[in-house]
C-alpha positions in Angstrom: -7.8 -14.7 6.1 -6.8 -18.3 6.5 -10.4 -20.7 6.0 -11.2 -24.3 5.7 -10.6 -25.8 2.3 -13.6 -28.4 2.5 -16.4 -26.2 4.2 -15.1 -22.7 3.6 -15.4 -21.8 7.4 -13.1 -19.7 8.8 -10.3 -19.8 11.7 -10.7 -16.0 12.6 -11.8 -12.8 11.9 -10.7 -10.9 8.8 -6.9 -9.6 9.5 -6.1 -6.2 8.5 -2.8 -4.4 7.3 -3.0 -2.3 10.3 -2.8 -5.0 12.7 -0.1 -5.3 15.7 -0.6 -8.3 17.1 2.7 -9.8 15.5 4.9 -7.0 16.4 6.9 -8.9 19.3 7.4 -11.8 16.5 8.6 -9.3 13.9 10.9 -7.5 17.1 12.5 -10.9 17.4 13.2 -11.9 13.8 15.0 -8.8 13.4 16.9 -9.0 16.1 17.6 -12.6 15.5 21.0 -14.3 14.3 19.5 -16.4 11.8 18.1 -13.3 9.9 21.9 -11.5 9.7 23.3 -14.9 8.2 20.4 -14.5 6.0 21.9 -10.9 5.1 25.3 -12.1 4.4 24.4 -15.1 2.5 22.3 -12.8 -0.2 24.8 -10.0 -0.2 26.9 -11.9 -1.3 24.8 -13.6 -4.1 23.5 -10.0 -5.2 27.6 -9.2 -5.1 28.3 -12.0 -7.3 25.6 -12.5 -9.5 24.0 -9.0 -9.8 20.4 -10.1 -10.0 18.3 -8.0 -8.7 16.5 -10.5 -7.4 18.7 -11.2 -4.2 18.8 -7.7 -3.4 15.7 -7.7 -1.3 17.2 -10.6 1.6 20.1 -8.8 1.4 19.2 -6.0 4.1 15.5 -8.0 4.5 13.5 -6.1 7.9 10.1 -7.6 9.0 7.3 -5.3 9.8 3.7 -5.6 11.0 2.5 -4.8 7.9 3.7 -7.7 5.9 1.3 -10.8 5.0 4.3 -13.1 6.0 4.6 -12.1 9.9 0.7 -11.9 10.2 0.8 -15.9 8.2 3.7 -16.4 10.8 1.9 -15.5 13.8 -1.1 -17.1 12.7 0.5 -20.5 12.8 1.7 -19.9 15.9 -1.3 -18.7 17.7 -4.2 -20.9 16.2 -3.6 -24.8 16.9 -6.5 -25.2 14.5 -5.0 -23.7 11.5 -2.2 -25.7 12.3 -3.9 -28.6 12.3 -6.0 -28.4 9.3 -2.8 -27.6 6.9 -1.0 -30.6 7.8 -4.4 -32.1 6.4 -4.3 -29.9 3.3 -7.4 -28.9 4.7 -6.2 -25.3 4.8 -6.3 -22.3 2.3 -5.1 -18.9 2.7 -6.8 -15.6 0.8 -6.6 -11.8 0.5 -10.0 -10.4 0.7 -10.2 -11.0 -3.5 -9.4 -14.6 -2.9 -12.1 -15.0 0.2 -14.7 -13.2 -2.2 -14.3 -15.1 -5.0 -14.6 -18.4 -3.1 -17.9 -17.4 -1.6 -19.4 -15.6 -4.8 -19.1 -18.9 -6.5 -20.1 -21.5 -3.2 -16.7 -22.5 -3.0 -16.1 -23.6 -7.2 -13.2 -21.0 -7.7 -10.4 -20.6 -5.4 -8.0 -18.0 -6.9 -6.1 -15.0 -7.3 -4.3 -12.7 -9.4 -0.5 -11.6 -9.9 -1.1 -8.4 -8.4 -2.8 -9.3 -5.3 -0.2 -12.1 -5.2 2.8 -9.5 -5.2 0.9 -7.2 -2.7 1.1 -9.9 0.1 5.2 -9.6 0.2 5.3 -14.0 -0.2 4.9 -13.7 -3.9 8.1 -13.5 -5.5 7.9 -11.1 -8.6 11.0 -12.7 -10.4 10.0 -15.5 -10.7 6.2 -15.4 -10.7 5.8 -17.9 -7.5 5.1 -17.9 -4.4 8.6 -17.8 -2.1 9.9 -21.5 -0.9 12.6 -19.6 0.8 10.7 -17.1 3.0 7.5 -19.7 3.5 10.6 -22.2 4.9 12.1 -19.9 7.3 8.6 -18.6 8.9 7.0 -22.2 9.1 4.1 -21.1 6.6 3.1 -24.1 4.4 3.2 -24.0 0.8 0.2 -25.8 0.5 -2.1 -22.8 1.7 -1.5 -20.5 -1.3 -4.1 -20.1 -4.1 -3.5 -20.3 -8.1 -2.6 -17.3 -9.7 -4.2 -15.8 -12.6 -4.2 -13.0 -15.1 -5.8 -9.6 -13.9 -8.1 -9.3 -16.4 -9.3 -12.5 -16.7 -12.6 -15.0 -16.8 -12.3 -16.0 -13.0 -16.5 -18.2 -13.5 -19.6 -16.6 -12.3 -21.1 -15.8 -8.9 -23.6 -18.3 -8.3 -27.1 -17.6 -9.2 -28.8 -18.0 -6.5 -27.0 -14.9 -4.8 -28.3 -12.3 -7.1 -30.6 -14.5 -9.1 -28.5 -14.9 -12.4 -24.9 -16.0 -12.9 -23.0 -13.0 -13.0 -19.6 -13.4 -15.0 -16.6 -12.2 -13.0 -14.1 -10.7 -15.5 -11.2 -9.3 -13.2 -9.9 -9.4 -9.5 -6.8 -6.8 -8.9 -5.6 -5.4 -5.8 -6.5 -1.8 -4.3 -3.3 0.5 -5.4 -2.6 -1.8 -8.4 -6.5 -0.4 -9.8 -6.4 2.9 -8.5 -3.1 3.1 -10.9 -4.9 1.3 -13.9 -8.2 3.6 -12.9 -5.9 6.5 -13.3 -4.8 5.4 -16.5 -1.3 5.2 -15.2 -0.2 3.1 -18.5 3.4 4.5 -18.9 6.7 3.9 -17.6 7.3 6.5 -15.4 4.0 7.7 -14.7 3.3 8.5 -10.4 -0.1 7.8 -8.5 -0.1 8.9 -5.0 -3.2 7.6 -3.2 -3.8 9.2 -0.1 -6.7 7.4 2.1 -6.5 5.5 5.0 -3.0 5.2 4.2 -1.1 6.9 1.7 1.0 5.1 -1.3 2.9 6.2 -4.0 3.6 3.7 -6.7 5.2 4.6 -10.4 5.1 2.6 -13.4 8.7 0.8 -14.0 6.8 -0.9 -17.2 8.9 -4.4 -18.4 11.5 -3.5 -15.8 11.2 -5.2 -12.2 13.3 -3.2 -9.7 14.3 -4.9 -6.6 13.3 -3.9 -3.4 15.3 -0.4 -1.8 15.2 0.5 1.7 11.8 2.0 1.9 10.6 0.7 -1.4 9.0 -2.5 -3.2 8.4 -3.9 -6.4 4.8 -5.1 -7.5 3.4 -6.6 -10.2 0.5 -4.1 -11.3 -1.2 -6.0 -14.0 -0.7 -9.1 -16.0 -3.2 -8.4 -19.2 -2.4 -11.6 -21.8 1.2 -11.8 -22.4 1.2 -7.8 -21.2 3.2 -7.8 -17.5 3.2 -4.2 -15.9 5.5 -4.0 -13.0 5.6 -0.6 -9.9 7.5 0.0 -7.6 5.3 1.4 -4.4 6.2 3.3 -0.9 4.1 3.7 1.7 3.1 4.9 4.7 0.8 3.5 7.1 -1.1 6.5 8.4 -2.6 9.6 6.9 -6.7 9.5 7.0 -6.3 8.0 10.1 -4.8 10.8 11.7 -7.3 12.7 10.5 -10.1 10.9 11.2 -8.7 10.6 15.3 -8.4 14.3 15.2 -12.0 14.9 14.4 -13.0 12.2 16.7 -11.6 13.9 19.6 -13.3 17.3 18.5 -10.7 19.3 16.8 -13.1 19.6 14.1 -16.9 18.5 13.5 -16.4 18.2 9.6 -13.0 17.0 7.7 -14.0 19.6 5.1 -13.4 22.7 7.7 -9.6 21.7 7.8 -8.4 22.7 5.0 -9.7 26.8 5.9 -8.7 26.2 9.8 -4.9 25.1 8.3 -5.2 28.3 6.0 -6.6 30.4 8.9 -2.9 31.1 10.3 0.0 31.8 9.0 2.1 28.4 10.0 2.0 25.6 13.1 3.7 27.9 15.5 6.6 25.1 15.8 4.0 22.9 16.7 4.9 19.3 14.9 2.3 16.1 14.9 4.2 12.6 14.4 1.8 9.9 12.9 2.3 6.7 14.5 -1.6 5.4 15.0 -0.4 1.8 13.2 2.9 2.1 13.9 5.6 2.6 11.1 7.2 -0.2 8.3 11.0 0.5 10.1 9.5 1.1 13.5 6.7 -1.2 15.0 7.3 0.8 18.4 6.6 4.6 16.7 4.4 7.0 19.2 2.0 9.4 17.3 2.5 12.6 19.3 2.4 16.2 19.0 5.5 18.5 20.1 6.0 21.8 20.7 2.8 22.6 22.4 2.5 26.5 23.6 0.1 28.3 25.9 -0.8 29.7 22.8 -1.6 26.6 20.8 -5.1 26.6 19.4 -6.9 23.5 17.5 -5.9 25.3 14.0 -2.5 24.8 14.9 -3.0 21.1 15.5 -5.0 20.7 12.5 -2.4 22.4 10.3 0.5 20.5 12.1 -1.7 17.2 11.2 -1.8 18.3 7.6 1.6 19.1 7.2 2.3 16.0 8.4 0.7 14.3 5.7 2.7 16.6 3.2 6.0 16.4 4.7 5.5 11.9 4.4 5.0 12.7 1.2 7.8 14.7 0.7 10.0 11.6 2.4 8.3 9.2 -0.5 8.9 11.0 -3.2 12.4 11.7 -2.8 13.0 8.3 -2.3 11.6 7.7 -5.2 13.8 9.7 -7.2 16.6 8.3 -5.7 15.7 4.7 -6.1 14.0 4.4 -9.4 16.4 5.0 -12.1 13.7 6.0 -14.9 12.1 9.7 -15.0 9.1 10.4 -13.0 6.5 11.5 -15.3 2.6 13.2 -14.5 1.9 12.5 -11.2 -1.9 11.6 -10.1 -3.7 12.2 -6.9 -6.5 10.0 -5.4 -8.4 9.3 -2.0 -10.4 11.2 0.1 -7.4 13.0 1.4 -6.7 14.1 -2.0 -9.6 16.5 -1.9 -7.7 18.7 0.8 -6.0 21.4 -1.0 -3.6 22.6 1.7 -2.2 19.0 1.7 -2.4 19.1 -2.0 -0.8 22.5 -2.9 1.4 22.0 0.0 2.8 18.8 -1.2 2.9 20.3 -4.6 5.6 22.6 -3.4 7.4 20.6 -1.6 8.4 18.2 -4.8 7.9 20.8 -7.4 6.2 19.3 -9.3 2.3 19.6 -11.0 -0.1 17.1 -9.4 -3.2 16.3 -11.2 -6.3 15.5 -9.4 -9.4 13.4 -11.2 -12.9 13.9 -10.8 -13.1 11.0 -9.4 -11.5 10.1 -5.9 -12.2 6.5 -5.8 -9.9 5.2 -8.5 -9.8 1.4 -7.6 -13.1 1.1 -8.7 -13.0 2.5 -11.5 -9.8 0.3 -12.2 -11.8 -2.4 -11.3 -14.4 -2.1 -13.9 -11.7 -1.0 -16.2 -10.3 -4.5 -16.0 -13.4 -6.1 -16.1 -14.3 -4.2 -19.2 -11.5 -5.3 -21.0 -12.1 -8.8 -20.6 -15.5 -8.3 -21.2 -14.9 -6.6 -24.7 -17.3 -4.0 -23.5 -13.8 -2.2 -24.2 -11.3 -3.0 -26.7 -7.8 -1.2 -26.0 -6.2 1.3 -23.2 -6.7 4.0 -25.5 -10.7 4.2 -25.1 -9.9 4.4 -21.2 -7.8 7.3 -21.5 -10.7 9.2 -23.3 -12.7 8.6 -20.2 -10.5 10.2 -17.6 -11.9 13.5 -15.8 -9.6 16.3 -14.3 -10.9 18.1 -11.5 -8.2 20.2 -10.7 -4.4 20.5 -11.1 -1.8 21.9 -8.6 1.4 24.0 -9.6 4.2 24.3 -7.1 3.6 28.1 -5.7 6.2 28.5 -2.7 9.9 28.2 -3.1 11.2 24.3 -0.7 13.3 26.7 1.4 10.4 28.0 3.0 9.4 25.4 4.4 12.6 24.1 5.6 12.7 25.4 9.2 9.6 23.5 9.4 10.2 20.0 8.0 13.8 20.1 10.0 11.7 20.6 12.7 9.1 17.6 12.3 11.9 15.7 11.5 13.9 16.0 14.4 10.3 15.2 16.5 9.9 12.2 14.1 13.2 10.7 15.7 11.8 11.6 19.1 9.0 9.5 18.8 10.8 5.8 17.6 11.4 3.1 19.8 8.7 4.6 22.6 
């Protein structure tokens, strides 16, 4: 959200990560001459140098889910924002920064490092926000908020909103606290949060990878002198899908898919594509089912739906592997997709690997408080957290990948059906 310095007011409505409306920008930049001279230049720095750091520009896509082209098309598209930042009258937040700024009338305008690396403009290397990318999108630099620790005194909320000044002692991003909540404290160790959208992220520790095709770097928390880096995939729908299939009456309650998946014995060649937000390398992606029979019923579209969620997952994963040169560790599960067990066992099988699922879905909370409780004192080291955790349940792989290999070919070959629609 982009608001006015002086009164707090803002220019529009609260932009989410699923919004489209800068897709024709980001359709253009990558088509655009000035971004494959922007390629070449940092290839060849990268080639040179070997920093890390210049990998990223090096093969650099836009997509509709980046902070940077939703910035870019703001400017564009509201004279008023425009306006007020040539006046330094102009501030730009993530929903922590917006929060924090009206829980204290407008005293604190911040944010933290891992919020900061979340909106893509951050650069992680260095610790700043990017001169480089701000320059070539016409974003000012004079819209971005301080950065602070994680787990930090941030002020109070103003008294007069719940009667007494309540101390705020940490703002952190969503998948950055569902990994603290899951006590993800390790090099190596794997959170896969599947909600609205599903991310996996694994702890790289004191090591900052640059971004792979597919992949990211993040700064998860910056405790003290302490700086945890990720590295995070993700894709942009899961509970979405599901939620649109039970809105159009495949199902009255989310709990009766897992048994409708189980009731048969596969999909029937029946393969659903999630596209509902579009996709990071494809802003023009169709969600669609294929393979439609006579014989289709609603459990087959529920089942495809589900599998669609595991086979994503599959995709991440392996990238993962690929990409991050450090062994994957335990792997947690979170969001309200993660109390499905078909997705869970099925995904499960498909990396081999155990999955551990806490008592608690809603892990960024409980990172939040975490944090907060660390500054506080109210806990004194990581260890104490660890004693807290809860495990509901734990999923073994049980089927053999081959047998579901017919299958995922499949869905992948209607996955390529479905781009550029």
């Amino acid at each position: 959200i982009l608001f006015f310095r002086r009164t707090g007011k803002p220019f529009h409505n609260f932009i989410s990560w699923q919004d489209l409306r800068s897709a024709q920008l980001v359709n253009s930049w990558n088509k655009s001459l000035l971004l494959k001279v922007v390629h070449v230049i940092f290839t060849v720095l990268h080639f040179l140098t070997g920093n890390d750091r210049y990998l990223a520009p090096s093969f650099l896509t836009f997509s509709t889910q980046q902070t940077s082209m939703k910035l870019s098309w703001v400017f564009k598209n509201i004279y008023e924002a425009q306006e007020a930042a040539k006046k330094n009258n102009c501030c730009f937040g993530t929903i922590d920064t917006w929060l924090l700024y009206r829980l204290t009338k407008g005293s604190v305008y911040a944010t933290d490092y891992s919020n900061a690396s979340a909106t893509g403009v951050f650069e992680p290397f260095t610790k700043c926000w990017n001169p480089t990318l701000c320059y070539l999108l016409s974003i000012p630099m004079s819209i971005f908020p301080p950065v602070k620790d994680t787990s930090f005194n941030f002020g109070s909320a103003d008294s007069e909103i719940f009667g007494v000044p309540i101390p705020i002692m940490a703002v952190v991003a969503d998948q950055q606290s569902a990994m603290f909540g899951e006590c993800c404290f390790h090099p190596g160790d794997v959170k896969l949060t599947m909600g609205t959208g599903g991310f996996w992220n694994v702890n790289t520790g004191e090591h900052l990878f640059g971004s792979q095709r597919g992949l990211y770097p993040l700064i998860g928390w910056k405790i003290g002198e302490e700086v945890v880096y990720l590295t995070e995939g993700c894709m942009s729908d899961m509970g979405t899908a599901i939620k649109w299939a039970q809105d159009i009456n495949l199902f009255t309650s989310v709990d009766e898919t897992e048994k409708m998946a189980r009731s048969i014995v596969d999909s029937q060649g029946v393969c659903f594509v999630p596209g509902f937000q579009a996709s990071v390398n494809d802003p023009y992606l169709c969600a669609s089912f294929m393979g439609l029979k006579p014989s289709t019923t609603r459990n087959h579209l529920v089942r495809a739906i589900l599998e669609s969620v595991a086979f994503r997952n599959k995709q991440l994963y392996d990238l993962m592997v690929k990409k991050v040169c450090i062994p994957l560790q335990t792997i947690r599960a979170d969001g309200g997709v993660s109390n499905n067990s078909f997705v869970m066992q099925m995904t499960s099988d498909l990396i081999n690997k155990k999955i551990e699922k806490p008592a608690n879905a809603d892990m960024s909370s409980l990172g939040a408080a975490f944090l907060a409780g660390l500054a506080s004192g109210f806990w004194t080291d990581k260890e104490q957290l660890k004693k807290l955790r809860r495990i509901e349940a734990v999923f073994e792989p049980q089927k053999d990948l081959e047998e579901y290999r017919p299958a995922m070919d499949t869905w992948l070959q209607a996955m390529k059906r479905s781009l550029h629609w």
